[in-house]
BANU-161852 format. One record per atom (N, C-alpha, C, O, CB): residue in three letters; x, y, z. Coordinates in steps of 0.2 Angstrom, whole numbers, plus 2048, in hexadecimal, padded with zeros to 3 digits. Glycine has a CB too. Layout:
<recs>
ALAXYZ ...
</recs>
This chain:
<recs>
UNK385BF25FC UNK388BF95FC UNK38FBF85FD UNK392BF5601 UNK384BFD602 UNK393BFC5F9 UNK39ABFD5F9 UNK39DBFF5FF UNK399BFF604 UNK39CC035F4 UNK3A2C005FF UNK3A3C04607 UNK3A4C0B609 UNK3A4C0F60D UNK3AAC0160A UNK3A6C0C602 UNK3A7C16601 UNK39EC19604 UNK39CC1E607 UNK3A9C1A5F4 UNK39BC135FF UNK393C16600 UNK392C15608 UNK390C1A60B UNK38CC105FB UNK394C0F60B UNK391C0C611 UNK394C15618 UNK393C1761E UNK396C02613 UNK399C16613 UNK39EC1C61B UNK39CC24619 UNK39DC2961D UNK3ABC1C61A UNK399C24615 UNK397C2B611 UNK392C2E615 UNK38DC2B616 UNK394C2A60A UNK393C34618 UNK38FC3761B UNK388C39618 UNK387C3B612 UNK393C3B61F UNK383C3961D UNK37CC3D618 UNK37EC44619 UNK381C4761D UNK371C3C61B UNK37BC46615 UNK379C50613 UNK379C5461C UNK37CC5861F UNK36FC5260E UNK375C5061E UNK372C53626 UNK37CC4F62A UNK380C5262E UNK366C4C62B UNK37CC4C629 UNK383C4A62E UNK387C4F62B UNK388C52630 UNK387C4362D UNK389C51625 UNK38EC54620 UNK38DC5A626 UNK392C5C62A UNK38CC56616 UNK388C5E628 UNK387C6362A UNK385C63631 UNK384C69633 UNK382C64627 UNK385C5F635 UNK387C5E63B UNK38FC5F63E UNK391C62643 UNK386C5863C UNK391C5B639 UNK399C59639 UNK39EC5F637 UNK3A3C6163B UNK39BC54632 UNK39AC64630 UNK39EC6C633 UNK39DC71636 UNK3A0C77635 UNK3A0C7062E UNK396C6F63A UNK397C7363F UNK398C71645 UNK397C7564A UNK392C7663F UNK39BC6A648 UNK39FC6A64E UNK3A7C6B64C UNK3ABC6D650 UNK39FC61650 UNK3A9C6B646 UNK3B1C6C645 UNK3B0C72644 UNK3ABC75642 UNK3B5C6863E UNK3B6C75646 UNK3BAC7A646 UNK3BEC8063E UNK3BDC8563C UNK3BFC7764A UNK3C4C7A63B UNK3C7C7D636 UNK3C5C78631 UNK3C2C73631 UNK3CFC7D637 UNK3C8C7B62B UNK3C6C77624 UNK3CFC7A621 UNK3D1C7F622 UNK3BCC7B61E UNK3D0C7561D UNK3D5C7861A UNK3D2C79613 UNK3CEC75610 UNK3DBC7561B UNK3D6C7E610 UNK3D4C81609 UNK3D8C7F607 UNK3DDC7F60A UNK3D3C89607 UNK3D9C7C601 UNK3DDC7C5F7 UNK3DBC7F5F6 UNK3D5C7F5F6 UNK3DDC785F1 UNK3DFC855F2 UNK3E0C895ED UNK3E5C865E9 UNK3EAC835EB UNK3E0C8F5EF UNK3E5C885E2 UNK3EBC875DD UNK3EFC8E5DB UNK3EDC935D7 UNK3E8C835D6 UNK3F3C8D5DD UNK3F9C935DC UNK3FBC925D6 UNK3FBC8C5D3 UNK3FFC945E0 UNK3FEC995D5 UNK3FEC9B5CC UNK405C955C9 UNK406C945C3 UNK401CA75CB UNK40AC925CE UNK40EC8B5CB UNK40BC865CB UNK40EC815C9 UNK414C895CD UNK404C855CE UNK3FFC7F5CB UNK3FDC7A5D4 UNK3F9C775D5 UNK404C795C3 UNK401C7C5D6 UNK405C785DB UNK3FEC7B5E2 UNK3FDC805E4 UNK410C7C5DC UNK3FDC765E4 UNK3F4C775EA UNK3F9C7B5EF UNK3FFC7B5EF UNK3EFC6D5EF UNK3F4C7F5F2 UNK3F7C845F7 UNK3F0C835FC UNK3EAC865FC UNK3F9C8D5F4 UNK3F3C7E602 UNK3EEC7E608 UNK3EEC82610 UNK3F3C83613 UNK3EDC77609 UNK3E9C84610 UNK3EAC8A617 UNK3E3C86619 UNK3DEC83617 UNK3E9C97616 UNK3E6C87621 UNK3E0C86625 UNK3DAC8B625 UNK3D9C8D61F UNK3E1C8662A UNK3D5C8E628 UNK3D1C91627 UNK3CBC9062B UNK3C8C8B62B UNK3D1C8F621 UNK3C9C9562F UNK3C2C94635 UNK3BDC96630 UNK3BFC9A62C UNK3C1C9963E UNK3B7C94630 UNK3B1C9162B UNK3A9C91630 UNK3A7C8D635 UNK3B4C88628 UNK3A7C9662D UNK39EC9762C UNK39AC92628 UNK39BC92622 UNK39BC9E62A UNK397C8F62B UNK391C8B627 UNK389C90625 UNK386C9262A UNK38EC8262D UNK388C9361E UNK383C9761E UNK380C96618 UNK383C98612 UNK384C9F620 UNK379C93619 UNK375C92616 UNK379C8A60F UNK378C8A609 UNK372C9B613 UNK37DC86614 UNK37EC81612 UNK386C8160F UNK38AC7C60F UNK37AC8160E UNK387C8760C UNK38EC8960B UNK394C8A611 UNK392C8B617 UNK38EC90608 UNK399C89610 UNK3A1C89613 UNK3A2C90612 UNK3A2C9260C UNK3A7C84610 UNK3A3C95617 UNK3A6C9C616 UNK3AAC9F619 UNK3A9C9D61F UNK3A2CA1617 UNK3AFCA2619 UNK3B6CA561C UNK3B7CAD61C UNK3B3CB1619 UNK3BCCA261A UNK3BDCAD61F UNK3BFCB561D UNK3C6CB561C UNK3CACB061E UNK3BDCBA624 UNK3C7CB661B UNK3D0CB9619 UNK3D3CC0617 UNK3D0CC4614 UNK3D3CB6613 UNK3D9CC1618 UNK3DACC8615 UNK3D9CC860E UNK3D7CC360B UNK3E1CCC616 UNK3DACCD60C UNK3D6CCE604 UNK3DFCCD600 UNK3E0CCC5FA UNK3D0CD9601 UNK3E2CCE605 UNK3ECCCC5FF UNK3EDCC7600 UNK3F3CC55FD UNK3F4CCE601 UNK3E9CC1604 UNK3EBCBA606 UNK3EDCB85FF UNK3EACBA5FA UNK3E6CB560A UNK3F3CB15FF UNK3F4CAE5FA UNK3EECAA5F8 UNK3EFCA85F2 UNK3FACAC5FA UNK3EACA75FB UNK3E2CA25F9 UNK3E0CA85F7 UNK3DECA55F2 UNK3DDC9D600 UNK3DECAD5F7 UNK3DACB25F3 UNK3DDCB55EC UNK3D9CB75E8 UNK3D8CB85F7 UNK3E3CB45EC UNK3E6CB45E7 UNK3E5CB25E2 UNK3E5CB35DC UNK3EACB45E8 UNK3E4CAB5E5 UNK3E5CA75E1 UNK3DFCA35DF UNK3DFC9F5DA UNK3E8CA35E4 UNK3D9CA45E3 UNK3D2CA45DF UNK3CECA95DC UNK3C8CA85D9 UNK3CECA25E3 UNK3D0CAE5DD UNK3CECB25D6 UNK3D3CB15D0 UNK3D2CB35CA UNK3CECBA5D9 UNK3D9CAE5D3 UNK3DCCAC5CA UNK3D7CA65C8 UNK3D3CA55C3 UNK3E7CA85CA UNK3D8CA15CC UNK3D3C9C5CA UNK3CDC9A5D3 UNK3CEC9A5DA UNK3DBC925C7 UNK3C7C995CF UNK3C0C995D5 UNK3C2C935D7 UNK3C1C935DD UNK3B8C985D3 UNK3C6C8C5D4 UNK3C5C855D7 UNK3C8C855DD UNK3CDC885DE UNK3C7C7F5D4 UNK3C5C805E3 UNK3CCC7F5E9 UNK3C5C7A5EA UNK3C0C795E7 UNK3CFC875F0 UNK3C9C775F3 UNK3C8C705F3 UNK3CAC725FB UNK3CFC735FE UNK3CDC6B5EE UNK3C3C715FD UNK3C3C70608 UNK3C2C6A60A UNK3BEC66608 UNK3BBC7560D UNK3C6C6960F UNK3C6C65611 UNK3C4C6461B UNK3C4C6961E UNK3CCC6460F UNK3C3C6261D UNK3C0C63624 UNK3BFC59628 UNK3BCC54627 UNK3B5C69622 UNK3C4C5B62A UNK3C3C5462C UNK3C4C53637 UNK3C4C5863B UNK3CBC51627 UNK3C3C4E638 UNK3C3C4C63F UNK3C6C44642 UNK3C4C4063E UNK3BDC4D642 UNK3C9C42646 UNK3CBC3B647 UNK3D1C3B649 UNK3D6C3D645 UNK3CBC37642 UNK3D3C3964E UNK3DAC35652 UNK3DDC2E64F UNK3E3C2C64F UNK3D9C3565A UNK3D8C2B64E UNK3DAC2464B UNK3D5C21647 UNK3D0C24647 UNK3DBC1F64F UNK3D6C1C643 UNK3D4C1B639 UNK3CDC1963D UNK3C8C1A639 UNK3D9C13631 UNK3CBC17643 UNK3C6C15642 UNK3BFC19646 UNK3BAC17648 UNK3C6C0F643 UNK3C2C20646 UNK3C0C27649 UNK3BFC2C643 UNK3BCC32644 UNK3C6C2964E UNK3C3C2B63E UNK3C6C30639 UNK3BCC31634 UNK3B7C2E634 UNK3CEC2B632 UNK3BDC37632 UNK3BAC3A630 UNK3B8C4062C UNK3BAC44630 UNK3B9C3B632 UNK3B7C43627 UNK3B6C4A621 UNK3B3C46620 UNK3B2C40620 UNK3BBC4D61C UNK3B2C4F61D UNK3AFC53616 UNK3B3C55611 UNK3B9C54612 UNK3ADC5A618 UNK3B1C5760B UNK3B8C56605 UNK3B2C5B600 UNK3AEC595FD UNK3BBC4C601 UNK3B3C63600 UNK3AFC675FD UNK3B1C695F6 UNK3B5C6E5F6 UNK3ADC6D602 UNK3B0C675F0 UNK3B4C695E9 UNK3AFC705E8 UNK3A9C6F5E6 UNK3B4C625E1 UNK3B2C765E9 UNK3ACC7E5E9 UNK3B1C815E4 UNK3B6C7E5E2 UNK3ABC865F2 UNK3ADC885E2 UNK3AEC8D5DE UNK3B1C935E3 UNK3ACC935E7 UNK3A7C8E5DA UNK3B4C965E5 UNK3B4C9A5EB UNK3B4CA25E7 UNK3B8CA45E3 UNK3BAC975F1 UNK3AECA45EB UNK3ABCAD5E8 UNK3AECB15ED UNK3ADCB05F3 UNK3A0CAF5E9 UNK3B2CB65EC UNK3B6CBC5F1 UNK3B1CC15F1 UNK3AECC25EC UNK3BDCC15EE UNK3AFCC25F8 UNK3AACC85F8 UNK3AFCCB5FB UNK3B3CC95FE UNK3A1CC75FB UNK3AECD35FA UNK3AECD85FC UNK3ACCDD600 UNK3AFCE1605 UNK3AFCD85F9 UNK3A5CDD5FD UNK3A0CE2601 UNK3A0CE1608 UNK39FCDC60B UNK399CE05FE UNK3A2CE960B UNK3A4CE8612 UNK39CCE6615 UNK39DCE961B UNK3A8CF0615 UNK396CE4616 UNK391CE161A UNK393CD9619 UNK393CD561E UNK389CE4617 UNK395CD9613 UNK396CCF612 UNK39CCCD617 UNK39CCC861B UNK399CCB608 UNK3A0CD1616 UNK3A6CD1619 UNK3A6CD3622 UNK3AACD1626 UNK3AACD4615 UNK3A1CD7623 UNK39FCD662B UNK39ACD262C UNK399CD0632 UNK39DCDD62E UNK395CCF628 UNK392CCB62A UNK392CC462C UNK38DCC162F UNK38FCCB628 UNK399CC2629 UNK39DCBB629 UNK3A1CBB62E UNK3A2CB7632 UNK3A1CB9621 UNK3A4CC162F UNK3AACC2635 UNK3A7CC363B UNK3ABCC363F UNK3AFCC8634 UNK39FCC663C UNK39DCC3642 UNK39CCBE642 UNK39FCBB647 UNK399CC3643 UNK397CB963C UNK398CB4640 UNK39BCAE642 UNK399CA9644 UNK394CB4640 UNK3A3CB063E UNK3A9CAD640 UNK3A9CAE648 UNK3A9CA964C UNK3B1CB063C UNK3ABCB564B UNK3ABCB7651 UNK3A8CB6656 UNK3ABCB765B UNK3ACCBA651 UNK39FCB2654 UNK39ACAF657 UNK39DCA8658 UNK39CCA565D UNK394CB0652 UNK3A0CA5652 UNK3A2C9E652 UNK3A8C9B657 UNK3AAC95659 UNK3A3C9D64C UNK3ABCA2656 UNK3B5C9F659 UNK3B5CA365E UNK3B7CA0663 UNK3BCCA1654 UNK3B4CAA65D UNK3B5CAE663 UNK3B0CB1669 UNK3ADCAD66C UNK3B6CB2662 UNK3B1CB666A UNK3ACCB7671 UNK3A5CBC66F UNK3A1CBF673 UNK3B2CBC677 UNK3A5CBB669 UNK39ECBE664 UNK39ECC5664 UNK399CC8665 UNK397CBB667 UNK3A4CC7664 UNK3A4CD0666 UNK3A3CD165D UNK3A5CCE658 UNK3AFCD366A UNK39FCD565C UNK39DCDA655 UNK3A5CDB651 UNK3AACDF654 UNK397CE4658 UNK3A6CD964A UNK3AACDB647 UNK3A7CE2644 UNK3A3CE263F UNK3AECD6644 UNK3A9CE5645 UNK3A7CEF644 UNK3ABCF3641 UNK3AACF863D UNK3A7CF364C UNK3B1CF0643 UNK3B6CF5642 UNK3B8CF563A UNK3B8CF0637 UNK3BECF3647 UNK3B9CFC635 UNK3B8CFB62E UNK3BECF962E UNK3BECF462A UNK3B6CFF628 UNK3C5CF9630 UNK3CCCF8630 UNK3CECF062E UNK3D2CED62A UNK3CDCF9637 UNK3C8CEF634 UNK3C8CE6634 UNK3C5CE562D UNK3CACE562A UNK3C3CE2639 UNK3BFCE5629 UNK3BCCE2625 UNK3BECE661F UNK3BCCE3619 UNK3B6CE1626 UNK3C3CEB61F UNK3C5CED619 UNK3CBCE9616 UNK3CBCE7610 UNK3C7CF5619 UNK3D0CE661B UNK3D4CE2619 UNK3D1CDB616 UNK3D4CD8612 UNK3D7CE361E UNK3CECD8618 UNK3C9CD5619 UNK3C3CD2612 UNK3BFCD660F UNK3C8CD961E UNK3C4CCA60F UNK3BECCA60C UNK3BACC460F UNK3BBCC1614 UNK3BFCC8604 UNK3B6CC360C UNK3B1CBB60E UNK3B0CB9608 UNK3AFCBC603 UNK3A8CBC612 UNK3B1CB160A UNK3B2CAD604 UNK3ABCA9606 UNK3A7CAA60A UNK3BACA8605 UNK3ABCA5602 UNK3A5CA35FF UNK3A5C9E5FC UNK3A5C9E5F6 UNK3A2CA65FC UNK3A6C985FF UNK3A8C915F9 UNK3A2C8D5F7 UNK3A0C875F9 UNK3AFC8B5FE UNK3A0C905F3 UNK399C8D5ED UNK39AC835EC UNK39EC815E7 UNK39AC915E3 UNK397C805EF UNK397C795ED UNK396C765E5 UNK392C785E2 UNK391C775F1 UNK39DC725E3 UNK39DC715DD UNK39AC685DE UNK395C665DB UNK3A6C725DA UNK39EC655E4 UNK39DC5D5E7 UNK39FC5E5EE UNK3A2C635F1 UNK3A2C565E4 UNK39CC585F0 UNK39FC565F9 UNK39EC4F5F8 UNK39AC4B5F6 UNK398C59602 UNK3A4C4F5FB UNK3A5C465FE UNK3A6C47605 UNK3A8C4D608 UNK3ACC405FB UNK3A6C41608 UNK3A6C4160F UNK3A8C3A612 UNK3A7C3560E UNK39FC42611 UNK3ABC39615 UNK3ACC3361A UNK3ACC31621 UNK3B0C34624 UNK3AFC31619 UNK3A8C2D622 UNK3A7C2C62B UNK3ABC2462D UNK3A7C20630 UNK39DC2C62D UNK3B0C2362C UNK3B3C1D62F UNK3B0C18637 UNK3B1C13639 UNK3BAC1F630 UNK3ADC1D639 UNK3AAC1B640 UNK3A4C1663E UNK3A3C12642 UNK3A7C21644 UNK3A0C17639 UNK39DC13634 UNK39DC0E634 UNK398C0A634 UNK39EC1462F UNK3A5C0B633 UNK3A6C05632 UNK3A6BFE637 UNK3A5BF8637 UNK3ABC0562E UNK3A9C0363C UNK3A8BFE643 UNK3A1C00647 UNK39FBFD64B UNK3AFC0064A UNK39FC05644 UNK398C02648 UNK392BFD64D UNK38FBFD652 UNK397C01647 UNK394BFA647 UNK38DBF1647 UNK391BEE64B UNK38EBEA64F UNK38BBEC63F UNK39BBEE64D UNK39DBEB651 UNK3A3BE7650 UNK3A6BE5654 UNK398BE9653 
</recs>
């Protein structure tokens, strides 16, 4: 077995792993071609990576010009702690104010004090993203020192 294969996380780790982490950063490609990464707090639902943002952010701008972008979600203080995910999605802008309160709860279930986002103020400004799995790689470096 190679070693990319030997550090590669399984499907069930992939999914352990983004739901102890926190941020994911997003690529998007802006209209001079040039990647544009933002960080980004992230719902795991029904397997997918989901966010919210305002609806003028320049990452929404910029995936409704083009769907590709590139998440990243990583963990580790040193190489042999280090760790990601590496998500190549399609990312869908929803609009519809229930999608958009239904993700922004449960961001607020996830990060905050789980108070109901209600307010239309809030979620009018507001979309939920939805980043459709193209590939995943992964790596777990902890892997390798293991056995000792």
């Amino acid at each position: 077995m190679n070693q990319r294969a030997a550090i590669a996380m399984s499907s069930q780790e992939v999914l352990a792993f983004l739901a102890e982490q926190r941020v994911m950063t997003v690529a998007t490609l802006g209209r001079d071609g040039w990647p544009h990464l933002m960080p980004l707090w992230y719902v795991v639902r029904d397997g997918e990576l989901w966010g919210w943002t305002y609806g003028k952010s320049q990452k929404v701008v910029n995936v409704e010009r083009d769907a590709r972008c590139t998440l990243q979600v990583e963990a580790g203080e040193s190489y042999d702690q280090l760790r990601g995910v590496m998500v190549k999605a399609n990312a869908v802008v929803h609009r519809d104010p229930d999608v958009v309160f239904a993700v922004g709860n449960e961001l607020s279930a996830r990060y905050g004090d789980g108070s109901p986002v209600d307010d239309p103020r809030v979620a009018g400004k507001r979309v939920a993203l939805q980043f459709v799995v193209v590939s995943i790689s992964s790596f777990d470096h902890r892997k390798l020192y293991a056995s000792g």
